[in-house]
C-alpha positions, 0 to 999 in steps of 0.5 A: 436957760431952763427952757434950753434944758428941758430940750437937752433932756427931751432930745436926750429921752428921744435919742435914748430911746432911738438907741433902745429900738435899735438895740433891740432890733438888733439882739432879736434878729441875732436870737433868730435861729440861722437859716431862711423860711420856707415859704409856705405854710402845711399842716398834716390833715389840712387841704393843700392852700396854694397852687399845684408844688412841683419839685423846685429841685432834686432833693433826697427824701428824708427819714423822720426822727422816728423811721431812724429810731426805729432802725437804731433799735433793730441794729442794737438789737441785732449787734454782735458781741466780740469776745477775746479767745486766749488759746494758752488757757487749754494747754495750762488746764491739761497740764493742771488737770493731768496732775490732779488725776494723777494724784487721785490715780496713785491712790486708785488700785486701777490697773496702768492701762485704764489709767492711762485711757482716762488721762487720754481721754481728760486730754482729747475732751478738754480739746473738744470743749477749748477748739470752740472756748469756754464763756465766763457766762453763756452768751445771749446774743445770737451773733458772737464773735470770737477773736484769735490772732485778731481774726474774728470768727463767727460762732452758733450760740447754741454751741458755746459752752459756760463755765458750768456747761463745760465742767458738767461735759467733762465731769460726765465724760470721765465718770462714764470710764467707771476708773474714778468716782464721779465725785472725786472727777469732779473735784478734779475738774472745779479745781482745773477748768476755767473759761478762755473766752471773754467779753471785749466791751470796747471792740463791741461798743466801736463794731455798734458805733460804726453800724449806727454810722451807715445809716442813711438819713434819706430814702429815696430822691425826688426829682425836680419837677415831679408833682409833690402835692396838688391845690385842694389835696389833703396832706397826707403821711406820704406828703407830709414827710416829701414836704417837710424834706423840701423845706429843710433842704430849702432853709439849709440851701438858702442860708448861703452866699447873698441870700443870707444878706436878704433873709437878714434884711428881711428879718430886721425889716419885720421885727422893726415894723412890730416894735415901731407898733408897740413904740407908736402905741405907747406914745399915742395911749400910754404917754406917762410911760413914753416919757419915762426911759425907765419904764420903757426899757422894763418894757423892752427888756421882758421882750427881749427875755421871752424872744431869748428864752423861746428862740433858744429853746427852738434852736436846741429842741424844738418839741419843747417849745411850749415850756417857756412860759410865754404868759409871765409877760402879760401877768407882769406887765398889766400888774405894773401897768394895765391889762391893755398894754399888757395884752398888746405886747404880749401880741406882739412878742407872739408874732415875732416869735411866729417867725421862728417857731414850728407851726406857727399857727398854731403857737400863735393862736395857743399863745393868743388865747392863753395871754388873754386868759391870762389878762381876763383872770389874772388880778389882785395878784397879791392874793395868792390863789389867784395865782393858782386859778389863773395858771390852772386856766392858762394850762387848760387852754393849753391842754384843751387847744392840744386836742383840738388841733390834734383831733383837726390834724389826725382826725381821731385822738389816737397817737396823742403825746401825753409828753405834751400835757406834762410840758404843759404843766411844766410851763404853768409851774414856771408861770408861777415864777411871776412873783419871785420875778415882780420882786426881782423887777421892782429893785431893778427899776424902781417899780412898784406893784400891788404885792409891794402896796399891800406891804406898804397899806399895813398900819403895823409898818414902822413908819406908820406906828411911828407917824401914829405916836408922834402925831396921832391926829394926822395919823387918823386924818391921814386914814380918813383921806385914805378911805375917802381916795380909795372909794373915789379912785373905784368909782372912776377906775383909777387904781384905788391900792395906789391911791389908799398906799399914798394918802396914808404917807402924804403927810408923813412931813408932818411928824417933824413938828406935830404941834404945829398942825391944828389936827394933833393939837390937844390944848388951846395953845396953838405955837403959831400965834407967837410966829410971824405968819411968813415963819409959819408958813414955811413950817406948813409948807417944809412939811412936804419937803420934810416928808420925801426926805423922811420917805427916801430915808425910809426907801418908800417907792418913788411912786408913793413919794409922788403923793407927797409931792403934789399933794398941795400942788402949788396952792397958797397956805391962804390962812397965813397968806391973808393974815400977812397981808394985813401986816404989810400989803407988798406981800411975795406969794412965792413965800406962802405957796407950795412948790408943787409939782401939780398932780400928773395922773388921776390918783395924784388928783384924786388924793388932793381933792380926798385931803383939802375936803377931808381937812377943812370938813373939821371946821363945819359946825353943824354939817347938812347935806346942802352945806357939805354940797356947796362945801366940795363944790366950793373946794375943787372949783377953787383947786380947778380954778388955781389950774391944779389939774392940768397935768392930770389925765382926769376927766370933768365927768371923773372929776364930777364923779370923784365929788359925788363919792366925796359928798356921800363918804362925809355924809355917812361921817356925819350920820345925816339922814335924809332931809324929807320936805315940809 
């Protein structure tokens, strides 16, 4: 029956994640941009590496972005500004102004026919100046175009008049008849005159629009079979932009009919093949991870989120595709797992995303070298600044990669986009964003990271003040084998804040029923000498069962628990085992065994040879160097031989190497100096 279901839940973990790779598959191929790949491969300033391209087509020449903004600024710079002629205006000012010169004349002791002169000539000269219109402010166009009966005539600007120009003429024209003051005229005169021509925005803006519309976004044609560029030949201003009209018109023209069908094919087939490498990999190197759903779909799911971010960012502007901070991948991966899958994946994810970006060449190998800058500088994360350095080397690379694939494309660093260094910057701010993100990761899928251990390692934390109240004597014990785990683990390469995080909690059970264990009992008496010894086995093993429950309580990650859980493995509570045995000799081993699981990874292993060497070390009376060496030997080889080890990717080379530290550290407990020979 149980054989039935670990092969139900197998098959289950197998079709989950055959699920997961099509999936996965499936959501990258629809991120990919719509359209096919030109076929070859060109940068500006490199030799031509194919054979002689012949126009495969007629297809038009195509402007860059730049020749077309250039010709946007020349027509905005040269637009006519439409204004609006109101023709009542001149007759409303002559009537206004002959009242008020008539006003002034009746007090004027001029005789009627020179006054009559300057109400003609008031009148003539108001014609003169309204026949070309009077500006609110004087236009500084030099096309202006004056609209009457929704006719638009075109004027000379240094012909129009403001407002101001045009009660200076006035002014100056009735003072030279000497009938009025000049003052008094041009009293007259601001209080009548006002312009009559006025700026019409909106036909402006639309007569702009509908210039900017005729321009043509190609200059020229090319002719199928005309010679584009020959083998060997270096790319140049005039070759570059043919060739990049050509692959534009081949990408719009081949996403049609069934072509589109065999681009898809084509795009499945080769992001399949990349993430059936990154399946096979896991499985061969990383089986711990293979055969857990959880930690693969973390996996798939930082994949997916850099193949969405950078794709989009291609789909709406390709010039800032470099914002996306590729590098967050790796940085959380080797601090979840370790810097060889980090630094693999991370390859992989830059070659699915070469299919789709500009220069692919290039952002591959930026993207390369920066992972493994990443992988090579980025550890102890917990320590904040070395966040920062690593982020500031990845945006050097950067920065010095730009150069250097500028200075082989131009030849020289003149028309550098210093755009480029701020987007570079840019992407090593959001690179920070790892820490907030490794949070985020860790309530999702129950992972844990050397930020969240260094947490967990504070003997200040509450449940290890209360684990050192309630039973001071495991407490210290427990800081022991913490010490003893933590200089094993550095010497085989296993990760030492992992193992130190779980030998501080591996006895937490213990808290329960402190007195029961030897190591926080103050007085002589000793609460198993009144209990059976069966009763009191079960109280040392429950300590285990007592400490996962006191753990998930406590929401301490399952990677902790897993200290807990295997810390005994299945090995026998011998003392009580032995003391049955001489009450009864049908003895059920079950009753006097723990109940495992066994250690299943080196830390787990590491942490039971740290508490059973540090545990019975308290017995030894009077400690030497030959009997702390046969006493480690004596306890692993018994742990070995009770097949304690199995299920743990540990070495006998690791093992031996775990023991020679384990030798040292309780010779330094017990100060013993060196045995010099007789």
């Amino acid at each position: 029956m149980g054989k039935t279901l670990d092969n139900v839940y197998k098959n289950q973990s197998i079709a989950y994640k055959y699920l997961l790779y099509l999936v996965s598959v499936a959501l990258i191929v629809f991120f990919f941009p719509k359209g096919g790949k030109f076929k070859y491969e060109f940068q500006k300033g490199k030799p031509w590496q194919y054979e002689n391209l012949y126009a495969p087509i007629d297809f038009s020449l195509k402007k860059t972005e730049e020749e077309l903004s250039q010709e946007r600024q020349a027509i905005k710079n040269n637009k006519a500004d439409y204004y609006d002629y109101d023709a009542s205006v001149a007759l409303e000012i002559k009537k206004e102004l002959e009242k008020e010169l008539k006003d002034l004349l009746a007090q004027s002791s001029n005789s009627d026919p020179q006054k009559k002169l300057l109400q003609n000539t008031a009148s003539e000269t108001i014609d003169d100046i309204y026949e070309i219109g009077v500006f609110q402010q004087k236009p500084v166009s030099n096309s202006i175009l004056l609209v009457e009966n929704n006719e638009a005539k075109q004027m000379v600007s240094n012909n129009l008049l403001d407002l101001d120009e045009a009660k200076q003429n006035l002014t100056e024209i009735l003072s030279n008849k000497k009938i009025l003051s000049e003052n008094l005229i041009g009293r007259a005169v601001d209080k009548s005159l006002k312009a009559n021509a006025f700026y019409n925005k909106a036909l402006t803006e639309k007569a702009l629009e509908e210039e900017l519309s005729k321009i043509s976004v190609t200059r020229g044609e090319i002719s199928e079979g005309r010679l584009i560029v020959a083998k060997g030949e270096v790319v140049e201003a005039e070759n570059f932009k043919i060739l990049n009209s050509l692959k534009e018109e081949y990408e719009s023209e081949l996403w049609n009919g069934n072509n589109s069908y065999f681009i898809l094919l084509g795009y499945i087939i080769l992001v399949a093949l990349v993430l059936i490498m990154l399946f096979l990999f896991i499985k061969k190197y990383r089986s711990e991870i293979f055969n857990n759903n959880n930690k693969v779909t973390f996996i798939f799911v930082n994949i997916l989120l850099m193949v969405f971010a950078t794709t989009l960012m291609v789909k709406n502007n390709e010039s800032y595709v470099y914002v996306v901070p590729l590098c967050i991948l790796p940085l959380i991966l080797k601090n979840f797992f370790d810097a060889r899958l980090g630094l693999f994946v991370h390859v992989l994810t830059v070659l699915i995303l070469g299919f789709v970006v500009p220069n692919s060449f290039e952002y591959i190998f930026l993207q390369i070298i920066a992972g493994i800058v990443t992988i090579l500088t980025a550890s102890e994360l917990y320590k904040r600044a070395n966040l920062f350095i690593s982020v500031g080397q990845i945006t050097l690379i950067y920065i010095i990669g730009y150069f250097a694939f500028h200075a082989i494309h131009e030849g020289n660093l003149e028309n550098i986009e210093w755009i480029l260094f701020g987007i570079f910057v840019l992407n090593g701010l959001l690179t920070l964003f790892a820490q907030p993100l490794i949070y985020i990761y860790e309530k999702i899928f129950g992972l844990i990271s050397d930020v969240s251990l260094l947490e967990l390692s504070d003997t200040n934390s509450r449940l290890l003040k209360e684990l050192s109240d309630k039973a001071p004597g495991t407490f210290h014990h427990s800081l022991q084998v913490a010490n003893l785990a933590e200089a094993a683990a550095n010497e085989i390469g296993a990760n030492a804040m992992l193992v130190r995080v779980g030998a501080l909690y591996h006895d937490i059970g213990k808290m329960q029923k402190p007195t029961f264990f030897t190591e926080n009992q103050v007085t002589n008496v000793n609460p198993h000498d009144d209990l059976p010894p069966k009763e009191s086995a079960k109280i040392i093993i429950d300590h285990v069962i007592k400490g996962i429950e006191i753990a998930r309580k406590n929401k301490i990650p399952d990677r902790i628990i897993d200290f807990l859980r295997t810390h005994h493995g299945t090995t026998l509570v011998f003392y009580f085992y032995k003391k049955q045995q001489e009450l009864e000799n049908d003895v059920n081993e079950e009753d006097f065994r723990y109940p495992g699981p066994i250690p299943f990874s080196k830390e787990t292993a590491i942490l039971m040879m740290a508490d059973s060497v540090e545990a019975a070390s308290k017995s030894l009376k009077n400690p030497t160097f030959t009997i702390i060496d046969e006493f480690v030997e004596k306890i692993v080889k018994g742990q070995m031989q009770a097949n304690q080890f199995l299920n743990a990717n540990i070495t006998l080379k690791e093992i031996e190497m775990v023991k020679k530290v384990l030798k040292q550290k309780l010779t330094n407990i017990y100060h013993l100096r060196i045995e010099y020979p007789d």
